[in-house]
Backbone bond lengths (Angstrom), bond angles and torsions (degrees), N, CA, C in turn:
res aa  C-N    CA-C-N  psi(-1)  N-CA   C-N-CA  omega(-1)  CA-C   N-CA-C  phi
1 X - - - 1.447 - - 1.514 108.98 -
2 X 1.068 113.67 111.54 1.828 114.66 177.16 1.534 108.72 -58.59
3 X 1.498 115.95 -52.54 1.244 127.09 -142.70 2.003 105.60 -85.80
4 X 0.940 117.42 126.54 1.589 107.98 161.77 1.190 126.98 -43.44
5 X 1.502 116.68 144.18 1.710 112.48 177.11 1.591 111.38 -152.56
6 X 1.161 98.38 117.69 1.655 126.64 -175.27 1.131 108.93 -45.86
7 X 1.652 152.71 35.95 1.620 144.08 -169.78 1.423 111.23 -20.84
8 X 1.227 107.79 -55.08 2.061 121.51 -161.06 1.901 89.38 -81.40
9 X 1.056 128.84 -18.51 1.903 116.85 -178.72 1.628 85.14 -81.85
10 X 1.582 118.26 -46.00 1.270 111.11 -153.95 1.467 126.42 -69.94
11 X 1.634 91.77 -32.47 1.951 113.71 176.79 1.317 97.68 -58.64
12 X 1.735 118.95 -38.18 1.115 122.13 -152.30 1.322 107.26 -73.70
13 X 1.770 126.41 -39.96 1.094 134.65 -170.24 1.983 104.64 -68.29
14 X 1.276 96.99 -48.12 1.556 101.85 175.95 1.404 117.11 -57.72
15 X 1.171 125.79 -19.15 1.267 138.38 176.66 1.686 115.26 -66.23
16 X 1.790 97.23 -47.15 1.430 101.30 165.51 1.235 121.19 -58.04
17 X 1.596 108.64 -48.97 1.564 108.95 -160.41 1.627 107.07 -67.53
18 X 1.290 93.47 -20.65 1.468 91.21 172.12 1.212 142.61 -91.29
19 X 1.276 105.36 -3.25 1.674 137.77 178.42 1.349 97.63 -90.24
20 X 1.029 129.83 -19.43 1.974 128.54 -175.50 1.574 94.70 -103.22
21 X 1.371 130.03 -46.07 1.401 123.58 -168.26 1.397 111.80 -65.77
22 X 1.458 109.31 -44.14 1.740 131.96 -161.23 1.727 105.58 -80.88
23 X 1.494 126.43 -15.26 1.144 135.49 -140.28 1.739 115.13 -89.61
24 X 1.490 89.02 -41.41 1.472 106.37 178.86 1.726 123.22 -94.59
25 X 1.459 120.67 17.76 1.322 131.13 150.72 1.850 95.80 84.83
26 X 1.409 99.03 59.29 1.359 90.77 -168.93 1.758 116.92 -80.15
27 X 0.921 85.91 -177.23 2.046 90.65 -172.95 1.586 93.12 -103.85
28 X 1.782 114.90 151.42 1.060 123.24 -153.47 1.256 123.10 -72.87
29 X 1.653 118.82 -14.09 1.746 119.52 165.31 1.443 100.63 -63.68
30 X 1.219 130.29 -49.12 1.866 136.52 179.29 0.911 115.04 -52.20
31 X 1.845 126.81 -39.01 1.769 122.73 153.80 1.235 118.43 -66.91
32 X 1.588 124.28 -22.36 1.571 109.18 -175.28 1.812 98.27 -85.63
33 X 1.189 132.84 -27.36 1.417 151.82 -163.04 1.640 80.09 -76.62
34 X 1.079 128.11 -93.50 1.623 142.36 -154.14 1.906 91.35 -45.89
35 X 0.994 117.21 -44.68 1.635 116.55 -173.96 1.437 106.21 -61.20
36 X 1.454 119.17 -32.15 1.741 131.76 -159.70 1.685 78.83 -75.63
37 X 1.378 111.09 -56.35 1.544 98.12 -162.77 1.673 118.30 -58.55
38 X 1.555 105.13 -45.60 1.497 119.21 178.78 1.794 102.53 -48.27
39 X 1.181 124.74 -42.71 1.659 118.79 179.61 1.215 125.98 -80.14
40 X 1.551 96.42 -30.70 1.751 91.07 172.27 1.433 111.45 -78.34
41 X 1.601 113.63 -25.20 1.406 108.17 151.60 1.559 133.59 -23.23
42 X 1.555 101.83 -58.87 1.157 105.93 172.19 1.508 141.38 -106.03
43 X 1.652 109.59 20.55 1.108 145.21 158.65 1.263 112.07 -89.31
44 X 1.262 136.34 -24.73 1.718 140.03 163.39 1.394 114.04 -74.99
45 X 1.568 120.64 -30.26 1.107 133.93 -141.18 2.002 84.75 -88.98
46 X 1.537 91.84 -70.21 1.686 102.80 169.53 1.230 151.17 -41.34
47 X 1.923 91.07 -29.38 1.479 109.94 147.76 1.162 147.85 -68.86
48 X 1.880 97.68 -23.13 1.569 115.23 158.40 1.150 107.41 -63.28
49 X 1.417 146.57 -92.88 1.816 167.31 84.62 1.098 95.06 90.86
50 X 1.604 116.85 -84.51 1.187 149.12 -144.82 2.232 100.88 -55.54
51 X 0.852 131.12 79.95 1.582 117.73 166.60 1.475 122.47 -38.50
52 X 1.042 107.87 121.21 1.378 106.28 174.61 1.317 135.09 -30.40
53 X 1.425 77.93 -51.76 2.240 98.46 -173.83 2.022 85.08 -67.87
54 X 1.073 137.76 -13.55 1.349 116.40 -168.97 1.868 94.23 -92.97
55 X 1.110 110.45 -47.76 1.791 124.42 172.98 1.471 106.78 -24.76
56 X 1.652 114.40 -66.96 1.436 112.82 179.05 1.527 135.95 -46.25
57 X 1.504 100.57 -23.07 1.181 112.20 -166.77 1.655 112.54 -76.37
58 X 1.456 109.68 -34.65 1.670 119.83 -173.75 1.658 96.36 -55.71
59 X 1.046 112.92 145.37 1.313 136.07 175.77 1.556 126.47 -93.21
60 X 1.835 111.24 -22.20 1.224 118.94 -155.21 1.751 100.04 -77.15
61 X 0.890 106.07 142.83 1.693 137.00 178.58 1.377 152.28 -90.90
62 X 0.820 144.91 49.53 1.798 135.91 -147.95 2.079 89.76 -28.88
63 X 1.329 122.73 143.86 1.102 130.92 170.34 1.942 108.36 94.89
64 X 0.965 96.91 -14.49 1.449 99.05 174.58 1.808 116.39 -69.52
65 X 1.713 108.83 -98.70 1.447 102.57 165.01 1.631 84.18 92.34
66 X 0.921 152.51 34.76 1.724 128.17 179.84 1.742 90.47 -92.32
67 X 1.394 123.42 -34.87 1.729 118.34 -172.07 1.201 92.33 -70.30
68 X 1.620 152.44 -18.49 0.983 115.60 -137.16 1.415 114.84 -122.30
69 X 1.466 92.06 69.31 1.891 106.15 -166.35 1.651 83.81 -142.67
70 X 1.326 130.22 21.09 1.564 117.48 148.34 1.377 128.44 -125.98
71 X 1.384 108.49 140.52 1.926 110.12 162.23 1.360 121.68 -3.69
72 X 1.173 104.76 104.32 1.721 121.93 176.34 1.675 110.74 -100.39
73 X 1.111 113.19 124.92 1.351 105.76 -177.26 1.618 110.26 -113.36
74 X 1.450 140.57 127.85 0.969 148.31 -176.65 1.891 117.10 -119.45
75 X 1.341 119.02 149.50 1.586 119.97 162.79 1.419 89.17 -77.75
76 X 1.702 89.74 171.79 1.269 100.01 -173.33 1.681 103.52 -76.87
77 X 1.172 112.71 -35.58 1.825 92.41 -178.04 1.596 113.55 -69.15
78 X 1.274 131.00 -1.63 1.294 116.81 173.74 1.683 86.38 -63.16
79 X 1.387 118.07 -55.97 1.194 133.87 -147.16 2.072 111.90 -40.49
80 X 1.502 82.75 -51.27 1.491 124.08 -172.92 1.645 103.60 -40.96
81 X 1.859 99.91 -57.27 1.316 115.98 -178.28 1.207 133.88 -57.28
82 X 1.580 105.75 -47.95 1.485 122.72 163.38 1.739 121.42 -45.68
83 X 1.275 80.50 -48.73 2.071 100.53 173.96 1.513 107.60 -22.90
84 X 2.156 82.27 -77.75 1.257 99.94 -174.60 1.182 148.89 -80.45
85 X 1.904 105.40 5.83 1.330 123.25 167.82 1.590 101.73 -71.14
86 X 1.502 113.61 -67.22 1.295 108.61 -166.04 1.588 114.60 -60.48
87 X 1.645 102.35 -17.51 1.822 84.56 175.68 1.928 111.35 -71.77
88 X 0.954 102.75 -27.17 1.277 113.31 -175.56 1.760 113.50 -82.71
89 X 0.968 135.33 4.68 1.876 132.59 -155.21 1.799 88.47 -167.19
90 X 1.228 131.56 -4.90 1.319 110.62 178.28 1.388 112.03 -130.51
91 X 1.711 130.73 120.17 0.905 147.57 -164.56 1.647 109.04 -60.20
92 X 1.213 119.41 149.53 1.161 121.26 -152.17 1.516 103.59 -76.66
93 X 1.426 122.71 -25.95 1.427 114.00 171.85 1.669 114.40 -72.33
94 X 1.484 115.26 -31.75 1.674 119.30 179.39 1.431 86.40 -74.60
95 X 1.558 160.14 -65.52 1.071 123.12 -167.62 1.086 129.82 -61.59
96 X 1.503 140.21 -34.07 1.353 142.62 140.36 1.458 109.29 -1.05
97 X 1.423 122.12 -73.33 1.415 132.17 -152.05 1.931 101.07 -96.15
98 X 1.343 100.37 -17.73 1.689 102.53 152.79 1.444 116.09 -71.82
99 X 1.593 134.38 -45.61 1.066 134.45 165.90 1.717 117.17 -47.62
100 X 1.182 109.93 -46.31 1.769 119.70 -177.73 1.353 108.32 -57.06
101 X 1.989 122.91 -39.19 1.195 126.20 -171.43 1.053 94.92 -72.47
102 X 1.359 138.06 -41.53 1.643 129.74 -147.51 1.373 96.70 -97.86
103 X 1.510 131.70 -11.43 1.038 103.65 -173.60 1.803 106.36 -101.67
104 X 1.467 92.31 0.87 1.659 106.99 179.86 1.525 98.15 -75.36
105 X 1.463 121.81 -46.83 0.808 120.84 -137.27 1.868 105.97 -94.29
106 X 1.206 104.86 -24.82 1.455 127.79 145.05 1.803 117.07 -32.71
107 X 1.372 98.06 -77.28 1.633 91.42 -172.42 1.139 110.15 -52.20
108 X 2.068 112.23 -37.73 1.893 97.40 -163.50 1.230 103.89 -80.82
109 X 1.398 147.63 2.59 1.452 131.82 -147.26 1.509 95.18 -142.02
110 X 1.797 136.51 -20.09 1.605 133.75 -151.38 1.567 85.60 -55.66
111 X 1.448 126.10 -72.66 1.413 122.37 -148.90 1.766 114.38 -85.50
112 X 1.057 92.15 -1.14 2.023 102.66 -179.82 1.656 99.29 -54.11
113 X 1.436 100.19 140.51 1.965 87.81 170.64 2.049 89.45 -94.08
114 X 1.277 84.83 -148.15 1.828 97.33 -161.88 1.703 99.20 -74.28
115 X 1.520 123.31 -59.43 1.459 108.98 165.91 1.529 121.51 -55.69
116 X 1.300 136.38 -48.54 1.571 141.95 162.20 1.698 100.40 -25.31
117 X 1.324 118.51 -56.48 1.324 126.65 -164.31 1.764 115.80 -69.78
118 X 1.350 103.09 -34.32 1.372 122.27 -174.90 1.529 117.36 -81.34
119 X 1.639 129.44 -33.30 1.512 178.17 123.81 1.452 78.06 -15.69
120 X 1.543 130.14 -86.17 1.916 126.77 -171.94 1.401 98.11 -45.61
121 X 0.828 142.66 -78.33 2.149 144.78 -174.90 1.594 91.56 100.89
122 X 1.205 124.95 10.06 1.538 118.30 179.15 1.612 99.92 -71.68
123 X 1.220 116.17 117.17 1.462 144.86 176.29 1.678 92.10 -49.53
124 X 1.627 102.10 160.51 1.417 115.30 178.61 1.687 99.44 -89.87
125 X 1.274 114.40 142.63 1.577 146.28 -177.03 1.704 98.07 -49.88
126 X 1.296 128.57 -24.03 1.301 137.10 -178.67 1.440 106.80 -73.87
127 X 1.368 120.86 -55.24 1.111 135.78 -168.41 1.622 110.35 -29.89
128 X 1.516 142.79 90.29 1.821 105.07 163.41 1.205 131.66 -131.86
129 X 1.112 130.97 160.01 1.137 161.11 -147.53 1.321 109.58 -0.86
130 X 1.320 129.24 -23.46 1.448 119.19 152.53 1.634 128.72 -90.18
131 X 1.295 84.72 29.87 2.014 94.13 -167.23 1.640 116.22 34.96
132 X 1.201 95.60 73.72 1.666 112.52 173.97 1.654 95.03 -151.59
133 X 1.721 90.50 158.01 1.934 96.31 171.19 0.776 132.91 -73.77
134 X 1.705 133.46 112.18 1.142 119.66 -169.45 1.595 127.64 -71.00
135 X 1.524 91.80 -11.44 2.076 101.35 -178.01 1.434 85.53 -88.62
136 X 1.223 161.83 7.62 1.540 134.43 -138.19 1.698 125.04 -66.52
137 X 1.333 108.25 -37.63 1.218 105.91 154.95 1.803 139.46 -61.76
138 X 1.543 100.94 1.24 1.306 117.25 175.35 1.456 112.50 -137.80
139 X 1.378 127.04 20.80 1.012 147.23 177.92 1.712 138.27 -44.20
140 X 1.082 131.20 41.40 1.457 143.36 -158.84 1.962 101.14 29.53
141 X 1.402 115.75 169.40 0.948 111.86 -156.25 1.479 83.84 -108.15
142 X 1.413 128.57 -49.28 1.179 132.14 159.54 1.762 120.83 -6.75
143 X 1.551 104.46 -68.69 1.157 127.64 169.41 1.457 113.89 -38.66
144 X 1.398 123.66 -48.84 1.297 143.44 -170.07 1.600 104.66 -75.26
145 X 0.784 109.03 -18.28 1.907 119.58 -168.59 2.002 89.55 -84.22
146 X 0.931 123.90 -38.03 1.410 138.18 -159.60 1.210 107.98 -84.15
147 X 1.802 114.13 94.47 1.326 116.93 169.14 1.837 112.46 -128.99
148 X 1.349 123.72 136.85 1.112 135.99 179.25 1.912 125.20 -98.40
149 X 0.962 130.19 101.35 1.399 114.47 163.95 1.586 128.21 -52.17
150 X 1.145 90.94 -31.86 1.971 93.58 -172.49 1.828 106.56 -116.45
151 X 1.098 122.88 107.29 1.368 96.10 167.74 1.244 131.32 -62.89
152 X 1.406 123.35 -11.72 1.772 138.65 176.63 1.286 103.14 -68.66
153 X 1.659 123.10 -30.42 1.463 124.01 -171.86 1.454 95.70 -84.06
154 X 1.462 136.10 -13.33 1.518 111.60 -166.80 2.010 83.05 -99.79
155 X 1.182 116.36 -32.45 1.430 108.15 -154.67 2.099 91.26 -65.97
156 X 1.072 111.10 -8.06 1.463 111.10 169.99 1.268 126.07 -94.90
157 X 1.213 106.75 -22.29 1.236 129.00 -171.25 2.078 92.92 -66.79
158 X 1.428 96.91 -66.70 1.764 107.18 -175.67 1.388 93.98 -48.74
159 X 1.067 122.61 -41.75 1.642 106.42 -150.73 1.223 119.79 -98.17
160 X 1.667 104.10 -4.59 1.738 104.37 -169.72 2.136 105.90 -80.28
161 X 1.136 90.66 -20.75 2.062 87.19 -171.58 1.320 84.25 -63.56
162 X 1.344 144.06 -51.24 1.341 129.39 -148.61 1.693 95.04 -54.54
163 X 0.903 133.88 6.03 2.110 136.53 -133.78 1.516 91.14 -118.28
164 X 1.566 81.20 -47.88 2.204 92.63 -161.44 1.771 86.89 120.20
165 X 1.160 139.68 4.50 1.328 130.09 -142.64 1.465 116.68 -124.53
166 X 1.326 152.16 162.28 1.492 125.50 148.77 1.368 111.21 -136.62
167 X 1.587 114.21 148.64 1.491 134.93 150.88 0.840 127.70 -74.18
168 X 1.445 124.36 111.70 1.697 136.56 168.46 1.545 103.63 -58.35
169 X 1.574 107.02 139.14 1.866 111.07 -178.91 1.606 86.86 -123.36
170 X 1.417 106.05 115.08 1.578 107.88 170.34 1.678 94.14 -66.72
171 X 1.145 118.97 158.34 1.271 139.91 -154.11 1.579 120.88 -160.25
172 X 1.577 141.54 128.75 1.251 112.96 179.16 1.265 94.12 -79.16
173 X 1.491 116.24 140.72 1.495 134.60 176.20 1.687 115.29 -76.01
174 X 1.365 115.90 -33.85 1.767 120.09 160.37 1.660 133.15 -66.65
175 X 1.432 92.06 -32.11 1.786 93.77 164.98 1.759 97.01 -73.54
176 X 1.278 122.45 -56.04 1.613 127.33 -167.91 1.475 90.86 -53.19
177 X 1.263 130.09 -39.76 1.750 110.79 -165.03 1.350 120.84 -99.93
178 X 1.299 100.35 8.73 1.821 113.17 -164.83 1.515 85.97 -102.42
179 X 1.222 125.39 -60.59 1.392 140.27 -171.74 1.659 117.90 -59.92
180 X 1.095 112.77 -49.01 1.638 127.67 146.12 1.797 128.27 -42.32
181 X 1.714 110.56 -31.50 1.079 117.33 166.55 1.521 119.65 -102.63
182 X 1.344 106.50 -3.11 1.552 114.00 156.01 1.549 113.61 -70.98
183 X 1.740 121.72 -66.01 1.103 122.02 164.68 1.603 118.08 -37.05
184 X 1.044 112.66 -32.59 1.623 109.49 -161.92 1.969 95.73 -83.88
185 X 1.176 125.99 -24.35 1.481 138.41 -161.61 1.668 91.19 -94.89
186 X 1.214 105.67 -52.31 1.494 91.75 178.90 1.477 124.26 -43.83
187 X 1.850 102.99 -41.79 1.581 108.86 -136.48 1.754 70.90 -88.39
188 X 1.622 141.12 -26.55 1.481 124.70 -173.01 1.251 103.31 -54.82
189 X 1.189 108.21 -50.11 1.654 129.69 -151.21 1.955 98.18 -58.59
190 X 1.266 90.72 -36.72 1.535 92.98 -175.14 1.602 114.27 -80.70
191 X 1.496 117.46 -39.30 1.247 133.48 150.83 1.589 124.71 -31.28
192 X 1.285 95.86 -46.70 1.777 101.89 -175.99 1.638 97.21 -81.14
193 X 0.938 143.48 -53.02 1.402 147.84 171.55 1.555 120.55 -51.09
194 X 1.558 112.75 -9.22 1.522 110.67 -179.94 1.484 110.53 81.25
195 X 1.448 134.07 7.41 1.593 131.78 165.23 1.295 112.33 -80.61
196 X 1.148 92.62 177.97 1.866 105.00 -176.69 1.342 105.46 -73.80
197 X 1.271 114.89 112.55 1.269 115.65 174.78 1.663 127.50 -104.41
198 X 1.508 110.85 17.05 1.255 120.84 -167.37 1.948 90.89 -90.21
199 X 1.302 90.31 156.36 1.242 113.90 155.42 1.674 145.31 -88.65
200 X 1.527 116.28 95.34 1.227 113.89 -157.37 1.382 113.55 -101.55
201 X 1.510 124.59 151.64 1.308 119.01 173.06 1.942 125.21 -51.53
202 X 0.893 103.50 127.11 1.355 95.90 -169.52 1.300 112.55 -57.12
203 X 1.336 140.74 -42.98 1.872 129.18 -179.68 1.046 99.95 -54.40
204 X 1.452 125.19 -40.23 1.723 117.35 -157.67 2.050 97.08 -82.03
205 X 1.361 110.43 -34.15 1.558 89.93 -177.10 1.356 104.59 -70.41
206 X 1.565 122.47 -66.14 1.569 117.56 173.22 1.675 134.72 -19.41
207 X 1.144 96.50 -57.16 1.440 102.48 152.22 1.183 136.90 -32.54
208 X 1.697 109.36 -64.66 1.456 125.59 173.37 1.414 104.35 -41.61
209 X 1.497 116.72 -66.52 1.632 134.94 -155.18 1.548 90.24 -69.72
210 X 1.087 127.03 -47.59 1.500 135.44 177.76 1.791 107.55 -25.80
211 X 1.634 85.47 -82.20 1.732 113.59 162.14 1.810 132.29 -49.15
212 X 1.699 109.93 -17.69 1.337 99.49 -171.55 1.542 89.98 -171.82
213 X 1.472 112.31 81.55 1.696 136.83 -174.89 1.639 96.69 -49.83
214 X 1.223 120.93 -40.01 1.026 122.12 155.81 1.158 159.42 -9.50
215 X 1.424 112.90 -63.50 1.363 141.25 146.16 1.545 122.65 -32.57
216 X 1.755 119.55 -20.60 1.393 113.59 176.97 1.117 108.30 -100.84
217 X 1.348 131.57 -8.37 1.715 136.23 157.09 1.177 99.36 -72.72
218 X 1.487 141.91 -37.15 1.381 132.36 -171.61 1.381 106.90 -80.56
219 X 1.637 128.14 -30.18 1.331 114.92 175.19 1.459 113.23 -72.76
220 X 1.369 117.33 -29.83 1.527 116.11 174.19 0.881 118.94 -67.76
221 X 1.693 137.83 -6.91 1.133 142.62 -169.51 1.728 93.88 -99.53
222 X 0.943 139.52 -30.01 1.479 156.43 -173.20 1.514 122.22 111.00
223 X 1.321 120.32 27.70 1.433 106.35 -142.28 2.061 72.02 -115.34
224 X 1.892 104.06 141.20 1.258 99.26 -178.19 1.738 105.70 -93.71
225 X 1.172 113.78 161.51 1.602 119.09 -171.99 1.373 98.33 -89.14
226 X 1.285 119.00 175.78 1.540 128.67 -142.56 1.674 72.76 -151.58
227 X 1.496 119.63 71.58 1.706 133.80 135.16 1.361 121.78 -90.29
């Protein structure tokens, strides 16, 4: 990236947009809608930023999936969005068998910490059948921060703690810090407004919202969930 870039102006600006969207107790298509804008926010932003010659270099893939056997942490409106993409774009038998993963994927992983979780290699509930994301256009922001040059460096990367050991994953460091100061603007934005501003594992929020549609009128109302 040639050009300088302000992270703390930028969190800051997302903070607004998100303090005006989040403010008025919206109903849960208006959190998955208001989130679409907050990412393409920062999917426009990266496309400006981002140098080309640095673009070529990422390695990551639809069909790959090797990161995606650890703890993802999401706000609840990433959460919200995902919900309501797949209720809306996924046929009633693929959500069925989306419900079965998450709820599989729940029992083996609720109490695992971040190595425990990584140690299982049980793939994320998104993942299908061609090992690609099935939310990807609504994809945690977290997720989005996560870029690899080598895929040989991540397949070492998973496997070296089992060792005692670790693998460095070169990474572009501007998608990871742009995307990180999106998450971080959201979770103020939600903070300054009195919402839940914690960060929850993503199976366990999905789930919830999955189980009790409910719950995204109750976060707009301010009330925090009991994950």
């Amino acid at each position: 990236m040639d050009r300088e870039f302000d992270f703390i102006a930028y969190a800051k600006r997302i903070q607004g947009m998100a303090a005006e969207v989040f403010s008025g107790a919206p109903p849960a298509a208006a959190i998955g809608a208001a989130m679409g804008r907050l990412t393409a926010r920062a999917e426009e932003t990266l496309a400006e930023y981002l140098d080309g010659r640095e673009g070529e270099h990422i390695a990551c893939r639809a069909g790959c999936g090797i990161c995606c056997v650890v703890n993802v942490s999401v706000l609840f409106p990433e959460a919200v969005a995902i919900v309501d993409c797949v209720q809306r774009s996924f046929s009633r038998e693929d959500l069925a068998k989306l419900k079965t993963r998450i709820d599989e994927l729940y029992l083996r992983s609720r109490w695992l910490d971040d190595e425990e979780r990584l140690f299982l290699r049980r793939p994320c509930a998104f993942l299908n059948e061609a090992n690609a994301c099935a939310i990807y256009p609504v994809r945690p922001l977290l997720c989005r921060s996560v870029t690899s040059t080598d895929p040989e460096s991540c397949l070492q990367a998973i496997a070296m703690p089992a060792l005692g050991e670790s693998k460095p994953v070169l990474m572009n460091i501007f998608q990871k810090s742009l995307m990180n100061a999106t998450f971080e603007g959201l979770g103020q934005a939600l903070e300054q407004l009195g919402l839940d501003s914690r960060g929850v594992r993503l199976t366990e929020a999905v789930k919830a919202l999955l189980e009790e549609p409910e719950l995204a009128a109750a976060f707009a109302a301010g009330y925090r969930m009991s994950l």
